[in-house]
C-alpha positions, -999 to +999 in steps of 0.1 A: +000+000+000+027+026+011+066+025+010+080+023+050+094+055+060+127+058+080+118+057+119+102+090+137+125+078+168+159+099+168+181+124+185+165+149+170+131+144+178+104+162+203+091+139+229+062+118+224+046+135+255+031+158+231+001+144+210-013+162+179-054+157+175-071+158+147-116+157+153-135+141+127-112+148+101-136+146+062-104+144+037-079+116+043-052+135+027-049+162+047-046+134+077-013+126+056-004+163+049-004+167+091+015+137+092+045+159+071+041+188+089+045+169+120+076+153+107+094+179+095+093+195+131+104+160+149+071+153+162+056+116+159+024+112+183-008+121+162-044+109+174-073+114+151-108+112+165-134+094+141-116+107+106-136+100+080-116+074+061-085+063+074-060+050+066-063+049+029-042+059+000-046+096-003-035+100+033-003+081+030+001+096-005+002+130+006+023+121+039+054+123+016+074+099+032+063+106+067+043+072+063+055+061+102+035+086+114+005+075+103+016+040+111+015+046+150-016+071+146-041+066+173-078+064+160-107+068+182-139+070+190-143+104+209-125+135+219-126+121+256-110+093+247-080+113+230-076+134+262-086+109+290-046+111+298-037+144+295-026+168+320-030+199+294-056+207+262-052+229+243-074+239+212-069+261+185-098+288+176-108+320+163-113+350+189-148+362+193-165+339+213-196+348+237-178+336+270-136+347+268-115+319+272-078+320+280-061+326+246-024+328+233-006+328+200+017+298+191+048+309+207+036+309+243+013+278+239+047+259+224+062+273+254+033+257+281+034+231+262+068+223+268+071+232+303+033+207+307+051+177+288+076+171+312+052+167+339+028+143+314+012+141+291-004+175+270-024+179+237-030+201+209-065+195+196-070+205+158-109+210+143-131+201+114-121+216+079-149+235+075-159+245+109-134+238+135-140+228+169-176+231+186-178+256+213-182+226+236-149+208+225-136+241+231-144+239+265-130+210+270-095+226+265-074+248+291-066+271+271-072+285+236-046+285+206-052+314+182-027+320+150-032+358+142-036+355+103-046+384+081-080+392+093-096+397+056-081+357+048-079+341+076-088+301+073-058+282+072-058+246+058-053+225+087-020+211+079-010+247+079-022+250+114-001+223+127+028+234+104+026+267+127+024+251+162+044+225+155+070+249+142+065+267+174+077+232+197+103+229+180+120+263+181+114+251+218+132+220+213+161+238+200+162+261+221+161+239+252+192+219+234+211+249+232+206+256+269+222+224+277+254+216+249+245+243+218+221+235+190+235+250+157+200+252+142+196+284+159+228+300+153+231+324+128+261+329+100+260+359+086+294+371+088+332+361+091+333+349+124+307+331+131+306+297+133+310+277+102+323+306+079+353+293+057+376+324+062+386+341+091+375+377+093+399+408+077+421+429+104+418+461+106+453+461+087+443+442+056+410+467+054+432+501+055+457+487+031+424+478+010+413+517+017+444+531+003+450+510-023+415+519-031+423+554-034+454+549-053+435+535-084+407+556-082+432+586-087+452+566-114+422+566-135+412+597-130+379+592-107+394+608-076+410+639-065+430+638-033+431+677-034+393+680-039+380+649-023+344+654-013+327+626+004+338+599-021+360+581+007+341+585+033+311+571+014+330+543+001+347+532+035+307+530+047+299+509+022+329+483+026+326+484+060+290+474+062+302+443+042+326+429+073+349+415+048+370+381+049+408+380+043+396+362+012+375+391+003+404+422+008+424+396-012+399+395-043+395+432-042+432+441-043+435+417-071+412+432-085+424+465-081+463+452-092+447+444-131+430+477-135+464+495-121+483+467-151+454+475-174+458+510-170+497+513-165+497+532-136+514+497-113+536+507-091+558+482-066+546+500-038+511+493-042+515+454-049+499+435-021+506+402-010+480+381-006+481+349+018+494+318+008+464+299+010+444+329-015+472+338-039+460+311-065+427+319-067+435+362-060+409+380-084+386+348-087+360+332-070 
């Protein structure tokens, strides 16, 4: 019927203490597309109260490889069922309803959700397509989940809905990893320096001797005037220095700069830099 899918368990996976529910579920596939969403966030636990039809085709079709998923799905009978064992509910829903209910966006209920699932066990209770929960299966839940979409368009698909919560745990997960030994999914690259950049950062040294060989060529060919400079430095420096350069970087640019000084014949041996070992065979290329 379906090809097996690699196992949910791993080291990178959210605890099982956390169930997804789905209530009365009318198209199969989107069973399956929850089933994705669920394990592209490294969560494995998904109960689905009286779907429709399941399991079939369409749902393991559109689970994309996430087919262990719906292998270990729970099916039952009634919501109580689903949350019989739970020490937390919580249910996503619009705002608006006659009697307030306690209601937060996805990044705090991913965060009581976290802190609830390692006392026991907590769930995240998902509607009908068409109409969601009922107002009474919503008060059946401690609190409410509500995703603040653009109010003129706001009906997600359901697998969208769990995409967003589920995204939610697991920036939790992440973050409660780099508490302990670091998580590099979280850190960000951006610039020599950080981790996993392939060149060290330029010294403050290899940057001025970029500046004035900079200035050199611009006045060789013409573009600059060091006896009526204006701003064109200063403006130039700004821009280069918002760039944080690499050594490779300074060492492209001076290269660079060395064949339009050769093109134009204005060379001289004072202005010849010399680039590292390691970037003088590939100076002026990427």
């Amino acid at each position: 019927m379906h090809k097996h899918a690699m196992p949910q368990e791993g080291s990178d996976t959210f605890n099982d203490q956390v169930r997804i529910v789905l209530v009365e579920t009318s198209h199969s596939g989107n069973i399956g597309a929850v089933a994705r969403a669920m394990k592209n966030m490294g969560l494995g636990n998904l109960w689905l109260v009286n779907p429709s039809s399941f399991p079939d085709e369409a749902s393991y079709a559109r689970s994309a490889g996430a087919s262990d998923v719906l292998d270990r799905a729970r099916v039952v009978s009634s919501l109580d069922e689903a949350l019989a064992d739970c020490i937390l509910v919580m249910g996503t829903s619009a705002r608006g309803r006659k009697v307030p209910w306690p209601v937060m966006a996805p990044p705090q209920a991913a965060a009581m959700a976290s802190e609830h699932s390692a006392k026991g066990r907590v769930a995240l209770v998902f509607g009908r397509e068409n109409h969601g929960l009922s107002n009474d299966e919503l008060q059946r839940c401690h609190y409410h989940i509500h995703i603040p979409s653009n109010p003129d368009y706001s009906s997600l698909n359901l697998a969208m809905a769990v995409q967003v919560v589920c995204y939610e745990l697991r920036m939790q997960y992440l973050r409660g990893l780099e508490e302990g030994e670091s998580s590099p999914y979280l850190e960000a690259m951006v610039a020599p320096g950080d981790a996993g950049w392939d060149v060290p950062p330029a010294t403050v040294n290899d940057v001025e001797g970029f500046f004035g060989h900079l200035e050199q060529v611009l006045v060789d060919v013409n573009f600059h005037r060091r006896d009526n400079p204006r701003q064109l430095m200063s403006r130039l420096r700004r821009l280069f220095q918002r760039a944080r350069m690499d050594e490779m970087e300074i060492n492209i640019l001076r290269g660079v700069l060395s064949a339009v000084q050769k093109a134009a014949g204005t060379q001289q041996g004072g202005m010849k830099h010399k680039p590292t070992a390691e970037s003088s065979a590939d100076e002026g290329r990427e």
